[in-house]
C-alpha positions in Angstrom: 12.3 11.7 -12.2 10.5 9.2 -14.1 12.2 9.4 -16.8 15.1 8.2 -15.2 13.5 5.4 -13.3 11.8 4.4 -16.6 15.5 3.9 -18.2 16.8 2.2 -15.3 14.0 -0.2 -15.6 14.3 -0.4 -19.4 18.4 -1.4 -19.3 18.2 -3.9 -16.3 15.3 -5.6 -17.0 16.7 -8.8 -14.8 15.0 -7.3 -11.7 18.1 -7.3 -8.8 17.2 -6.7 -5.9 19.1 -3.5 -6.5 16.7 -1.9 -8.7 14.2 -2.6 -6.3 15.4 -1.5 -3.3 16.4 2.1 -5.4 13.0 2.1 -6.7 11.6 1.8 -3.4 13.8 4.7 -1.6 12.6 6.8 -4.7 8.9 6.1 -3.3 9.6 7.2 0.0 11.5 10.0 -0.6 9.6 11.4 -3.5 7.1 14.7 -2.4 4.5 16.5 -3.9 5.3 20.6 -3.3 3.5 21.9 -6.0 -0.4 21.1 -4.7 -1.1 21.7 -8.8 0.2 18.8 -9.3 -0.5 15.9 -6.9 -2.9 13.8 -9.6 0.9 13.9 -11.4 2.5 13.1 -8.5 0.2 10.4 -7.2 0.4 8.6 -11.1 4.4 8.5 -10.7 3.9 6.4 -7.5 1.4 4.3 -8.8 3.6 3.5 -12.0 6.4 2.5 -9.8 4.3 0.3 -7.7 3.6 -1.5 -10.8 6.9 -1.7 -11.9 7.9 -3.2 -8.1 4.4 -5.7 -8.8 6.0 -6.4 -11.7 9.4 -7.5 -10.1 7.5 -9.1 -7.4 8.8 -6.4 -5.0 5.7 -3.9 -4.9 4.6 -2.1 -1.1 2.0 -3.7 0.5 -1.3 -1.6 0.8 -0.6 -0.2 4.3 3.4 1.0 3.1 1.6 2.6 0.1 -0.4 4.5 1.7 2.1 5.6 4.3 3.9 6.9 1.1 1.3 8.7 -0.5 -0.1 10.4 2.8 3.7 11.4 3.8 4.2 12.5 0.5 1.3 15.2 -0.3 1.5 18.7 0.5 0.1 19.7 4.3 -2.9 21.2 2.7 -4.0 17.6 2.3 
């Protein structure tokens, strides 16, 4: 998955509001099933927040965390 977000990024570098709105559904739709690997998990949300910081488009604190708590396995 971040491969793919990584290219998008790479080839249209002039930040639409596009990109960001796709990068931003990712977020909220990405989950973390395997609970091996939520420190994985948790660094492919944080690299796409920086990439929306980076557009000027990045979730504030409370939306962030709304994505990484609805995104973690139950066990958490």
């Amino acid at each position: 998955m971040k491969e793919v977000w990584d290219t998008v990024c790479a080839k249209y570098e002039n930040k639409s509001l596009t990109i960001k709105v796709a990068l931003k559904h990712c977020m909220y739709e990405m989950k973390c099933e395997d609970k091996t690997q939520v420190q994985t998990h948790l660094e492919s949300l944080s690299r796409m927040q920086e990439q929306l910081d980076g557009m000027g488009g990045g979730l504030t604190d409370t939306d962030l965390i709304t994505v990484i708590l609805g995104s973690l396995p139950k066990l958490y």
